[in-house]
C-alpha positions in Angstrom: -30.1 -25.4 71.3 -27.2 -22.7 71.9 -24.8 -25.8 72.1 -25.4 -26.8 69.2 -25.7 -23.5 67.0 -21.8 -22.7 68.7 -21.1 -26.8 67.7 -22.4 -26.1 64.1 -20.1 -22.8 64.0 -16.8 -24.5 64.9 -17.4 -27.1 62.4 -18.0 -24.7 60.0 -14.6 -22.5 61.0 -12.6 -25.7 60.4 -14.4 -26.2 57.3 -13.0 -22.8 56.6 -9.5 -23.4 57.7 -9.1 -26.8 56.1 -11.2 -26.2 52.5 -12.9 -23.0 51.9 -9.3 -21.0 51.7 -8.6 -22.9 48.5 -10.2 -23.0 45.3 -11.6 -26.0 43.5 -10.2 -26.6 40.8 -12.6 -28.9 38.3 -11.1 -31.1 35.8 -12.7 -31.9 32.6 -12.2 -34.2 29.8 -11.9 -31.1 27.7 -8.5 -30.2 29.3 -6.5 -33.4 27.9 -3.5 -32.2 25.9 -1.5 -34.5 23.6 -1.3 -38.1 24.7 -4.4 -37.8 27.0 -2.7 -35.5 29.4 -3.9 -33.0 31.5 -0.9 -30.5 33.0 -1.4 -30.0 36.9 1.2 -27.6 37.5 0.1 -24.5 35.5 -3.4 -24.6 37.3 -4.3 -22.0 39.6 -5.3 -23.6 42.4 -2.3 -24.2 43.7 -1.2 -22.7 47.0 2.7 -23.3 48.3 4.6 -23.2 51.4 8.6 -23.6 51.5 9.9 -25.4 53.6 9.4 -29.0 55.2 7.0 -30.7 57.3 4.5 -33.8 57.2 2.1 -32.8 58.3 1.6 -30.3 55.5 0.2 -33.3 54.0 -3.1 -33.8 56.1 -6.5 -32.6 55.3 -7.6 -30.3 58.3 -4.1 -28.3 57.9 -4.4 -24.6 59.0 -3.3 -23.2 55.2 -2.8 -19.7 56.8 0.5 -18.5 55.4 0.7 -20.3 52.6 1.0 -18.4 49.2 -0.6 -18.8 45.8 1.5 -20.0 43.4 1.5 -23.2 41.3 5.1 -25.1 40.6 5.5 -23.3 37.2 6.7 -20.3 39.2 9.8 -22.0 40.6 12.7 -19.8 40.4 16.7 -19.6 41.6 15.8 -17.1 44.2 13.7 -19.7 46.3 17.4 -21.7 47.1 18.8 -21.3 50.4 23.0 -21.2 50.6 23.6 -24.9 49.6 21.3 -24.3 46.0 18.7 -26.7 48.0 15.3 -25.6 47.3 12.4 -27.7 49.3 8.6 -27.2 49.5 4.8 -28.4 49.8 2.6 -28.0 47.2 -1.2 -28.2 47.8 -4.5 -28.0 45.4 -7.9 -29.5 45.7 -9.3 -31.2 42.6 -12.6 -32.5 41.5 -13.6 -34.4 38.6 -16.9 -33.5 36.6 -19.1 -36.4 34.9 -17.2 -36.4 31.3 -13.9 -38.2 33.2 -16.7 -40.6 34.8 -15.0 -44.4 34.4 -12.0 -43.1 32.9 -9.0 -44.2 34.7 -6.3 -42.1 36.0 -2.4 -42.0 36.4 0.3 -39.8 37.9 3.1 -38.7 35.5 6.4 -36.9 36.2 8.7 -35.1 34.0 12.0 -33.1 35.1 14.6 -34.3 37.4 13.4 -32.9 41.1 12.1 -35.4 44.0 8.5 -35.2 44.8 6.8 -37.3 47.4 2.8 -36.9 46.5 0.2 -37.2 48.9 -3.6 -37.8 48.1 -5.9 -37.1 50.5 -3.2 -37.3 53.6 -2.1 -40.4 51.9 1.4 -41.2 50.5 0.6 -42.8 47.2 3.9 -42.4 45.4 7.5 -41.0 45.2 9.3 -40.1 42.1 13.4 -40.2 43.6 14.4 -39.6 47.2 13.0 -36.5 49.4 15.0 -37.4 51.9 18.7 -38.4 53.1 20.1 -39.1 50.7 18.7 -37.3 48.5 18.2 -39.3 45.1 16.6 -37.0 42.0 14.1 -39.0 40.2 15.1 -40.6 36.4 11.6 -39.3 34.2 13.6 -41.0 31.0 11.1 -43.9 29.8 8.7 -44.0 32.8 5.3 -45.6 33.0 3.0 -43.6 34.7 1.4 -44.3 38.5 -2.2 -45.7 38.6 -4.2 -43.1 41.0 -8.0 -43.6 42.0 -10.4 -41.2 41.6 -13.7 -40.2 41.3 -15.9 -38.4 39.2 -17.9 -35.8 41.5 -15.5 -36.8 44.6 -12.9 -33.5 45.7 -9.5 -34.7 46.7 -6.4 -32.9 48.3 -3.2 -33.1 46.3 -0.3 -32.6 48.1 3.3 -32.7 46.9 6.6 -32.6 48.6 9.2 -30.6 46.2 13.3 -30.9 46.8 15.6 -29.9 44.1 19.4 -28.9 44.1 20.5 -25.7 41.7 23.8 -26.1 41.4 26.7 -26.4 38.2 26.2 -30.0 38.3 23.2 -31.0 39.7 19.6 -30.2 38.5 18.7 -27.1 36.7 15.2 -27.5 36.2 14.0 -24.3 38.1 15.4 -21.8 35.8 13.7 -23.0 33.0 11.0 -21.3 31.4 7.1 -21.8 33.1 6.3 -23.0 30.0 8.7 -25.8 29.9 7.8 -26.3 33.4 4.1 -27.4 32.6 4.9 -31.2 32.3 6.2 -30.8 35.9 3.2 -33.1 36.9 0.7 -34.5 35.2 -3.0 -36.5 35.5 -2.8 -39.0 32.5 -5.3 -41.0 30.8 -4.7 -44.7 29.4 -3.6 -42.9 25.7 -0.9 -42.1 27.7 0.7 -45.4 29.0 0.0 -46.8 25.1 1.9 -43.8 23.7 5.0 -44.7 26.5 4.7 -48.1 25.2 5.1 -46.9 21.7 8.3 -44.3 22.7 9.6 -47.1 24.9 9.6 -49.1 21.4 10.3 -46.8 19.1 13.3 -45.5 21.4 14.7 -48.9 21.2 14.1 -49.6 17.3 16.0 -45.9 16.9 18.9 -47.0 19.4 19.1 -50.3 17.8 19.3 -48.7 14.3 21.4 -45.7 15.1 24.2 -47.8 16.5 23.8 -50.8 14.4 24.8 -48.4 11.4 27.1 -46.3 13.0 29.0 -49.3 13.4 28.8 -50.5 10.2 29.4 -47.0 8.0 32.2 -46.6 11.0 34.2 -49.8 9.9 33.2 -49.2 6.0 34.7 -46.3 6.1 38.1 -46.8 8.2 38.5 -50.1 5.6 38.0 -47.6 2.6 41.1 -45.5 4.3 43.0 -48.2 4.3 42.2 -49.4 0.9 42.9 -45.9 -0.6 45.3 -44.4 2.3 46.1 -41.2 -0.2 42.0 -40.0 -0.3 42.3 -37.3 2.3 38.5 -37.1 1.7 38.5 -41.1 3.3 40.5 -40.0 6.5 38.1 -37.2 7.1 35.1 -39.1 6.8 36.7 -41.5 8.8 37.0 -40.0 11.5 33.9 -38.3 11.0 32.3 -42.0 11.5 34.1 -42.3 14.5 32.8 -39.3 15.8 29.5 -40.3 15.0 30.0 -43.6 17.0 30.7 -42.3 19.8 28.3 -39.7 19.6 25.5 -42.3 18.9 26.4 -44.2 22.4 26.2 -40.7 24.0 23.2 -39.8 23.0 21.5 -42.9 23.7 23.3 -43.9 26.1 20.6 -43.5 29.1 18.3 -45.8 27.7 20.4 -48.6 28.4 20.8 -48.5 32.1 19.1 -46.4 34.8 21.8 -43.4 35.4 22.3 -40.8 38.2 21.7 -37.1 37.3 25.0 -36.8 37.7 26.1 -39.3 34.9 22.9 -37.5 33.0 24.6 -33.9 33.0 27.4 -35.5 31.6 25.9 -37.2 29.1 23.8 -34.6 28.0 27.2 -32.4 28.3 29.7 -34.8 26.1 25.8 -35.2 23.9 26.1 -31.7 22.8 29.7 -31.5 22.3 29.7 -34.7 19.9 26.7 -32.8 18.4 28.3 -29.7 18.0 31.6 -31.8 16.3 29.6 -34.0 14.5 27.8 -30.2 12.6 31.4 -29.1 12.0 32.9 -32.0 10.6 30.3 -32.2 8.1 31.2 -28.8 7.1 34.9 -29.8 7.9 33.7 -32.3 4.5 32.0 -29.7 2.6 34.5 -26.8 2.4 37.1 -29.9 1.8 34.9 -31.4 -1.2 34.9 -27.3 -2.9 38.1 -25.9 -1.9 40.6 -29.1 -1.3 41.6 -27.3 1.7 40.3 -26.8 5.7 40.7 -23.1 6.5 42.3 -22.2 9.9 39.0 -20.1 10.6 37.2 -23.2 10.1 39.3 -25.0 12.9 38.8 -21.8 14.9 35.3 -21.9 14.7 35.8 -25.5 15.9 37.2 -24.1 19.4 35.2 -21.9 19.8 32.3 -23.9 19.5 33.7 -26.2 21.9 34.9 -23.6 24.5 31.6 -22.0 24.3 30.0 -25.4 24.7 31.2 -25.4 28.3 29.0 -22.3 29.8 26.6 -22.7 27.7 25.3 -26.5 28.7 26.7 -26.2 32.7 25.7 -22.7 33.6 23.3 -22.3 31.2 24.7 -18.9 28.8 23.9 -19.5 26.0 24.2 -16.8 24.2 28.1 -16.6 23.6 26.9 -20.2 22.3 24.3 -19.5 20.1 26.6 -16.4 18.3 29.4 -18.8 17.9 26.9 -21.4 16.2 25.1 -18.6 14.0 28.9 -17.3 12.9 29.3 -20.6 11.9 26.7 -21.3 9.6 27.4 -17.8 8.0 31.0 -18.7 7.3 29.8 -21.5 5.8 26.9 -20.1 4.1 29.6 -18.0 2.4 31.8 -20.5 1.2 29.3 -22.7 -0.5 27.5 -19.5 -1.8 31.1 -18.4 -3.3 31.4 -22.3 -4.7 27.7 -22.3 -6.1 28.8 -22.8 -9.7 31.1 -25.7 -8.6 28.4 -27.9 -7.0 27.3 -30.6 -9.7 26.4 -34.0 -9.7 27.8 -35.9 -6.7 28.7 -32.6 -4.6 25.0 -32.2 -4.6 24.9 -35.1 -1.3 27.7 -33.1 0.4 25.3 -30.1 0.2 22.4 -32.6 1.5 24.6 -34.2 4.3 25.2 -30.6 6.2 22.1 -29.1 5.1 19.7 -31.9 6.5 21.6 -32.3 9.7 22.4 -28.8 10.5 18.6 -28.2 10.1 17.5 -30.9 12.2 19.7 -29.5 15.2 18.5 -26.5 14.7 15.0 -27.1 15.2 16.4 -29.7 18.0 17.7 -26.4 20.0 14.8 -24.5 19.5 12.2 -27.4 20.5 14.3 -28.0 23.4 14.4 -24.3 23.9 10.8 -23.7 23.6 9.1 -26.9 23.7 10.1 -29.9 25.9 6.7 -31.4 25.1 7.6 -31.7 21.0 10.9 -32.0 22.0 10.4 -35.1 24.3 7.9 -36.4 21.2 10.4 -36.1 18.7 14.1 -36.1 19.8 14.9 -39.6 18.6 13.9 -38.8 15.2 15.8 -36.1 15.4 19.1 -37.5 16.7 18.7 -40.4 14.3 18.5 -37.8 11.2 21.2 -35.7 12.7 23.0 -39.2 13.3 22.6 -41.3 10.1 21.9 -38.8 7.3 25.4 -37.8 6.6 27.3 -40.9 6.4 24.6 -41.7 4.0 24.9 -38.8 1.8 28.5 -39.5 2.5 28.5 -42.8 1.2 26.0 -42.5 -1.8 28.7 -39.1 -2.6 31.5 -41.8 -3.2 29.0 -44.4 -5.2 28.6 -41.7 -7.2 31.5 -40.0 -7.8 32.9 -43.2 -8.4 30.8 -44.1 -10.9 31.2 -40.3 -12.5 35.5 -41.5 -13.0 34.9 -44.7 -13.9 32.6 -43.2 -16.8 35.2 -40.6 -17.5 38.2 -43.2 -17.3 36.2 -45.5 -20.0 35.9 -42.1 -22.2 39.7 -41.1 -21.8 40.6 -44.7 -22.4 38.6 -44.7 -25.4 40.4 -41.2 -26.8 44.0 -42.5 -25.4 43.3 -45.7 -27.6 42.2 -43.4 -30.6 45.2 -41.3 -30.1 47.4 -44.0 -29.8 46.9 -45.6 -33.4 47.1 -42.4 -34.8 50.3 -41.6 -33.3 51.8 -45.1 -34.1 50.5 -43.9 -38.1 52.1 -40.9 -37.6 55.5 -42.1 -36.0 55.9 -44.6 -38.7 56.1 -41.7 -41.1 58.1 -39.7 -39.1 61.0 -41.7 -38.7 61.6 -42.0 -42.1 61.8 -38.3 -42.3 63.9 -38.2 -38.7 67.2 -39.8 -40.0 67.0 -36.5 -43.2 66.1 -34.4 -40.8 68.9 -35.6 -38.3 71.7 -35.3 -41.0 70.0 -31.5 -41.3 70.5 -30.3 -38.2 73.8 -31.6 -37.0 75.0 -29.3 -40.1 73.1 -26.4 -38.9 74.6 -27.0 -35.3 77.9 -27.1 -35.9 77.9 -23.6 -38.4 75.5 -22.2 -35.1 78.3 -23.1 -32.9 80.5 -21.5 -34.7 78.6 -18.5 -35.0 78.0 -18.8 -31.7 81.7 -18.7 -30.8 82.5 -15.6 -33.0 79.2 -13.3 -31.4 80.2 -14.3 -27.8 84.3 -13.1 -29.1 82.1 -9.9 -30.3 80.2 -9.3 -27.0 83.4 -10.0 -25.1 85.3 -7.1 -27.0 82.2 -5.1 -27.1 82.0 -5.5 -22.9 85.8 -4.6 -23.1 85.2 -1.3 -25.4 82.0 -0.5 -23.3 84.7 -0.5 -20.0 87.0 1.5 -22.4 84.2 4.0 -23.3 83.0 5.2 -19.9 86.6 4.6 -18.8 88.0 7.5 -21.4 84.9 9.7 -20.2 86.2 9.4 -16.5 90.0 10.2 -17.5 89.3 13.2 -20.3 87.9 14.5 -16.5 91.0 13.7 -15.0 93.1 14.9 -17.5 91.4 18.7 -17.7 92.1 19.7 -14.5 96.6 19.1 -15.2 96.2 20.8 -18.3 94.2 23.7 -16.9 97.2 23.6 -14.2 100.0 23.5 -17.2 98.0 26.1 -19.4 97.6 28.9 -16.3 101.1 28.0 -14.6 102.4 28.7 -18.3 100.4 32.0 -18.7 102.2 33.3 -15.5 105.4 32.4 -16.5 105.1 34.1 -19.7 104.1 37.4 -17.8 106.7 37.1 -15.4 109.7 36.5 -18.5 108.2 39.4 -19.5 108.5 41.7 -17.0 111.8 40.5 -16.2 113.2 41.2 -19.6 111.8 44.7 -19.2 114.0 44.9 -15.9 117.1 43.8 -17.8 116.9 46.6 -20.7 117.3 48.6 -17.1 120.9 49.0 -17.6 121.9 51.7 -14.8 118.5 51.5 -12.5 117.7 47.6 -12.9 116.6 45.5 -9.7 118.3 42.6 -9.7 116.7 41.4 -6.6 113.4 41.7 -8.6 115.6 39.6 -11.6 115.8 36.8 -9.2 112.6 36.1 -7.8 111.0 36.2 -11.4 113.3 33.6 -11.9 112.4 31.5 -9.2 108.7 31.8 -9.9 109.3 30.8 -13.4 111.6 27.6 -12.0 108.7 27.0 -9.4 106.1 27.1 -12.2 107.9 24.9 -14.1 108.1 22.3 -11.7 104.5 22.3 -11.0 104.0 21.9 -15.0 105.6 19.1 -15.0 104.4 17.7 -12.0 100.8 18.1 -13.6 102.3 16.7 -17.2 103.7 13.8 -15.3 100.0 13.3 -13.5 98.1 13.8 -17.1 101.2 11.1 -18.9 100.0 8.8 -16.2 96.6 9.1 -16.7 97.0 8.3 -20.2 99.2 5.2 -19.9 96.8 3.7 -17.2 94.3 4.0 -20.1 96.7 2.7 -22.7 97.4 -0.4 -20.5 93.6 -0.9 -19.6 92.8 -0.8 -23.5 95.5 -2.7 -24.7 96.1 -5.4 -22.1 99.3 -6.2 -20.6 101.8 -8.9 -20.3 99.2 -11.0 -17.7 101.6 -11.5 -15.3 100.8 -10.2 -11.6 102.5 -7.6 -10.4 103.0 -5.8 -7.2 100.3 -3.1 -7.2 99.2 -0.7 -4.3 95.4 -1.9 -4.1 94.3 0.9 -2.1 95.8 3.5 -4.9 94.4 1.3 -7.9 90.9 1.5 -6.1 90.9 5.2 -4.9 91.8 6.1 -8.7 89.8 4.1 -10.8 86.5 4.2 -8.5 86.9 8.2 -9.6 87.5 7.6 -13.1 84.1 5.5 -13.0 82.5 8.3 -10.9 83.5 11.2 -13.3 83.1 8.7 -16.8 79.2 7.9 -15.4 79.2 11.9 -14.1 80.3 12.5 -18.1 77.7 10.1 -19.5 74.1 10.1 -20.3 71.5 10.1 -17.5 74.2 11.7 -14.8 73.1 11.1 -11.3 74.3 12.7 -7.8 76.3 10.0 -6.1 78.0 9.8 -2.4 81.3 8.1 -2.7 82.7 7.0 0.4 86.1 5.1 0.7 87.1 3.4 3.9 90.6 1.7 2.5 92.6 0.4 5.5 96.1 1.4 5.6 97.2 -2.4 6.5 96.6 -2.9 2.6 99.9 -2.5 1.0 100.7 -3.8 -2.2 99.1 -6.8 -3.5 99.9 -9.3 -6.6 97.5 -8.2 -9.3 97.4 -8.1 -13.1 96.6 -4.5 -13.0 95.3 -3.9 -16.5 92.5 -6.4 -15.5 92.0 -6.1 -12.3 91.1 -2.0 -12.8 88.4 -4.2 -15.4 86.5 -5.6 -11.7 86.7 -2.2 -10.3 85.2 -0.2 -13.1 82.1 -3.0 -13.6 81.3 -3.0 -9.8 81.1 0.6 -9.6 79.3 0.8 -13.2 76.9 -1.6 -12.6 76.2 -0.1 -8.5 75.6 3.7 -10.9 73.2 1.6 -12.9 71.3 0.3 -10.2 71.1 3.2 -8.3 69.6 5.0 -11.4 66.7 3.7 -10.7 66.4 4.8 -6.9 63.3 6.2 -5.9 63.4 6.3 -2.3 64.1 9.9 -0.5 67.4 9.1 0.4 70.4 10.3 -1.8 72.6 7.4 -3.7 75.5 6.3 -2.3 78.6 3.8 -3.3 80.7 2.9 -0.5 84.2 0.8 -1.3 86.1 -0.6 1.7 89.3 -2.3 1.9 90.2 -4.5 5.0 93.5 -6.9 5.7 92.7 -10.0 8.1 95.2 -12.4 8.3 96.2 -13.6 4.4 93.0 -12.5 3.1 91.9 -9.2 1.7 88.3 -8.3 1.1 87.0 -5.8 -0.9 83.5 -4.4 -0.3 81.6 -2.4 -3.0 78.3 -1.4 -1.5 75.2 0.7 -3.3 72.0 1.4 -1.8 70.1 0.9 -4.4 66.6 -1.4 -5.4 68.8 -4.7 -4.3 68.5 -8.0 -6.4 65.6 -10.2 -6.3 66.2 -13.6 -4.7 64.9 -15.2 -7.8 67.6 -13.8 -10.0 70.5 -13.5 -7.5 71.8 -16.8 -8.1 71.7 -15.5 -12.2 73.7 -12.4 -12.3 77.2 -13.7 -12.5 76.3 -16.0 -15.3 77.8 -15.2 -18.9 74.6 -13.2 -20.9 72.5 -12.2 -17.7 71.4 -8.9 -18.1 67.9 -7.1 -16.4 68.6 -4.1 -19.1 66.9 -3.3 -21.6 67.2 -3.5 -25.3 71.1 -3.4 -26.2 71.8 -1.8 -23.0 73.7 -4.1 -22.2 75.6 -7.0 -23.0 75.8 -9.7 -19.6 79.1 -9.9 -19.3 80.4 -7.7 -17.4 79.8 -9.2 -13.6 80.9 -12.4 -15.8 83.8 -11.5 -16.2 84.6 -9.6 -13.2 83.5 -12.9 -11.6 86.3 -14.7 -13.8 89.3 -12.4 -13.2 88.7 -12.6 -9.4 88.8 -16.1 -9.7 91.9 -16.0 -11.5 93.4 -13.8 -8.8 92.8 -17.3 -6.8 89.8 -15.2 -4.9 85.7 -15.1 -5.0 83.3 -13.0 -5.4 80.0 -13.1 -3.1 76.9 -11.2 -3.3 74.2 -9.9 -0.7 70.8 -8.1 -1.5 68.0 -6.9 0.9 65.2 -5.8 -1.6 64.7 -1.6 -0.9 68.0 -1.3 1.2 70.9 -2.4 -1.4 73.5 -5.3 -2.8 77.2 -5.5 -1.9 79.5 -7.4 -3.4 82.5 -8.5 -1.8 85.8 -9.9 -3.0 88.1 -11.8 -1.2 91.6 -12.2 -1.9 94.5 -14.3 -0.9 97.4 -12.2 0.0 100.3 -14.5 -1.8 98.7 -16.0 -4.3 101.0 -18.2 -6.4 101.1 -16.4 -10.2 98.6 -16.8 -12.6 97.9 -15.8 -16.2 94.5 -14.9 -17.8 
């Protein structure tokens, strides 16, 4: 009797090491979830070991040591150095009386390896466990038929090896809830409903490529057809893009692939989704502004850049701003264009807004929901696919039916027009020949008056020169006369006081007699140096006003320039609105005497420093006005520089100011001919004239001149 009560107590302590430390868990029909599944892994039975060994498997294991956790709590921090993770699963499961004659099946989702034991039995693996290590394809599989019981308890044991690394599975960092699917016990609604997806997959694959095809060669034949619609090339290539993207994204149901091809798939997949958004939009902002902005092909990099961590390493975020940026860019641009979208434009709206929306809901299923998202990706992609070529293609029906309406109305006005034109022209042309006969008569007595105004404005320009000209010399000429009137004031005094020496008979100085005299001879000479400067003054005006004989002369340049660039100075300084002006003169010495016809060449000097006081008039910088005139001798050529800092010339009317009539003053300010002319005297002296302008720094004009120029008249 002892035996037996101490044989009864160690079958009842391996009872206790093999079953009692782990919970039943009791399944129920109750627990089915969509398509007559029932999720294994977020049960709480579970209890997990990592690492590897067989005989985790059996059914009188010693479970000390193992931890509670079911495979929905997988995580990165379970790898070892090499991003392997590996691991038993275990759970005991019993089936109550409502699954009684229902039969069972084994599902798998997600990419890991799983070896799964029943009862110390291998009944199935899903990839490779071992070496090599294989992941296992869940795209399209039927499930495994499993035997069980209603009433009956069974061990469930699963060997678990994954790979975390950039290029390899990724499958533990997901969320626990998309981790749910991990393993599943299915029902037969289950293997229908795979039928069905396997079906449906292929009707969407079929469908997606089959018109992909067909809208990609429509539209590339339209290009050619009509190889100026920019709107053709875009959509071209946007069919091309959609092509390819259609083999992409279905490509892994035509072949069983490796993970590795997978990740790339899924990779290039969500590129050629991302391109496929922004082209529509590419097609939308080109359809309401004619134009692709550069942040709109910006956004396009970014996207694409972004694309890259967000799909391999799984940051998403810089992603999912990028994306969001996008739509608001967009969102503005069609919100700004509102008014403009009529009619046909009304299918570009439809052809983003229906694909942009079904990616959208495509992220977040796949975000949030792998079991919708598995249920309805292929509708998805096929919308997201096929919808905007569509839209695309009913947008040209359309808008070519909206100009061939509105080419039948404008033919119908143009035809209208065109007999009421003939009616009128037949009219007209018996009026034309009267009219004709008319107007040559009024043309010639215009050209004629035409030829005595523009003889008016020349002598007008001429007594214009002459008028600030006289202003400039009746400066000059003041300061010799004040010279003649004092030196003759002193003179008088000094007669006088030596006349009151002379009446001195006995005690007169003669000493005092002869230096009056010599004062008054010294005075005398300097009044007539100073009448000699005023005469000149006035005969330089005489011969400016009246012209001379036209024949060149030898003339000191440097002199004629350094005198008449003051008379300009003091005639503008004697004028109406007076300004402070810098002259500086930098004449080089080398610059003798040059052939000029003086009388007109003192005509270019006067206008160029005129028309730089003009311009400098209107200076409103902080800097004070200045006029610089340089002379300088190279070779046979002379150039002459007239510089102002003034508001400088436009570009668009640089090319106009040496034209006869230009003018940028106002009113009857002025008449246009004065850099006219100045431009037709230089060329007379065999020279030319150029002018530079930097807008806000100033215009010089320079002259150059050929040092032995063969005579010439005016």
């Amino acid at each position: 009797m002892k035996r037996l009560l101490i044989f009864l107590l160690v079958i009842y302590a391996f009872s206790f090491n093999s079953f009692a430390q782990q919970e039943v868990i009791v399944l129920s029909a109750d627990m089915f979830k969509s398509h007559q599944r029932i999720f294994l892994a977020p049960l709480d039975g579970w209890i997990f070991r990592q690492g590897n060994d067989p005989k985790w498997a059996d059914l009188d294991l010693d479970s000390n040591g193992w931890e509670t956790m079911n495979p929905t709590a997988l995580n990165p921090k379970m790898e070892d150095e090499n991003g392997r993770l590996e691991g038993w699963f275990r759970i005991i499961l019993k089936l109550d009386d409502s699954l009684k004659d229902t039969p069972f099946y084994l599902s798998r989702s997600l990419w890991a390896a799983t070896d799964v034991y029943l009862d110390g039995k291998l009944i199935h693996s899903f990839g490779n466990t071992g070496d090599p290590y294989q992941a296992f394809n869940p795209i399209l599989k039927y499930p495994v038929p499993i035997d069980l019981e209603a009433g009956k308890e069974y061990l469930l044991a699963i060997h678990f090896v994954d790979y975390e690394s950039t290029f390899t599975q990724r499958e533990i960092r997901l969320t626990p809830q998309n981790l749910q699917p991990f393993i599943n016990l299915t029902g037969p609604d289950y293997t229908t409903w795979v039928s069905r997806d396997y079906k449906h997959t292929h009707i969407y694959v079929t469908l997606c490529l089959g018109v992909s095809f067909l809208l990609f060669f429509l539209y590339w034949f339209l290009l050619y057809l009509n190889p100026d619609q920019t709107l053709f090339r875009i959509i071209a290539w946007y069919t091309t893009v959609v092509l390819i993207g259609a083999i992409v994204f279905f490509g892994n149901t035509f072949f069983e692939i490796s993970y590795s091809l997978e990740k790339l798939r899924f990779i290039l997949f969500i590129t050629f989704q991302a391109i496929m958004t922004l082209f529509g939009l590419f097609i939308l902002e080109w359809v309401l502004t004619q134009k692709i902005s550069r942040l709109s092909w910006a956004l396009l990099a970014v996207l694409l850049i972004m694309n890259i961590p967000a799909h391999i390493f799984s940051i998403s975020q810089p992603f999912a701003i990028a994306f969001v940026f996008m739509l608001l860019h967009f969102g503005k641009k069609l919100y700004a264009h509102r008014l403009e979208i009529k009619g046909a434009k009304w299918t570009i709206v439809a052809a983003v807004v229906i694909p942009t929306v079904a990616i959208i809901v495509q992220i977040i299923l796949h975000k949030y929901s792998l079991d919708l998202y598995n249920e309805y990706d292929k509708l998805i992609l096929s919308l997201h696919i096929l919808t905007p070529p569509l839209f695309y293609l009913a947008y040209i029906s359309v808008r070519f039916k909206e100009t061939l309406s509105a080419v039948q109305i404008e033919s119908q006005k143009l035809l209208q027009v065109t007999e009421e034109k003939r009616e009128i022209l037949a009219n007209q042309n018996i009026l034309l020949e009267a009219q004709v006969t008319e107007r040559t008569k009024e043309l010639k007595n215009s050209l004629e008056n035409l030829k005595a105004t523009q003889a008016q404005l020349i002598q007008q320009e001429k007594l214009a020169s002459l008028g600030q000209l006289t202003a400039g010399i009746a400066h000059e000429i003041k300061n010799p006369l004040n010279f003649v009137n004092n030196f003759s004031e002193v003179s008088i005094e000094i007669i006088g006081e030596t006349l009151e020496e002379m009446e001195k008979r006995e005690t007169r100085d003669e000493t005092i007699i002869l230096e009056n005299l010599e004062d008054i001879q010294s005075n005398l000479q300097k009044i007539h140096e100073h009448g000699s400067r005023a005469n000149s003054i006035v005969t330089s005006m005489l011969q400016h006003s009246r012209g001379g004989s036209g024949e060149k002369e030898p003339t000191d340049l440097n002199a004629l320039i350094k005198e008449y660039v003051n008379l300009s100075f003091h005639g503008m300084r004697a004028g109406k609105n007076p300004i402070d002006v810098e002259i500086v003169l930098d004449l080089d010495p080398e610059v003798k005497e040059v052939a000029l016809i003086k009388e007109d060449f003192t005509r270019v000097i006067i206008n160029l420093c005129n028309n730089a006081f003009d311009a400098m008039r209107t200076v409103t910088t902080q800097h004070a006005a200045s006029l610089s005139v340089n002379t300088k001798k190279q070779g046979d050529t002379i150039t002459i520089e007239v510089a102002d800092n003034g508001p400088g010339i436009p570009d668009d009317i640089k090319d106009k100011i040496l034209q006869p009539f230009f003018t940028t003053k106002k009113g009857t300010e002025g008449t246009g001919l004065g850099l006219s002319i100045t431009h037709d005297i230089v060329k007379v002296h065999g020279g030319e004239i150029k002018v530079e302008s930097e807008i806000g720094k100033g215009t010089t004009f320079t002259i150059l001149l050929n040092h032995k120029p063969s005579p010439q008249s005016i």
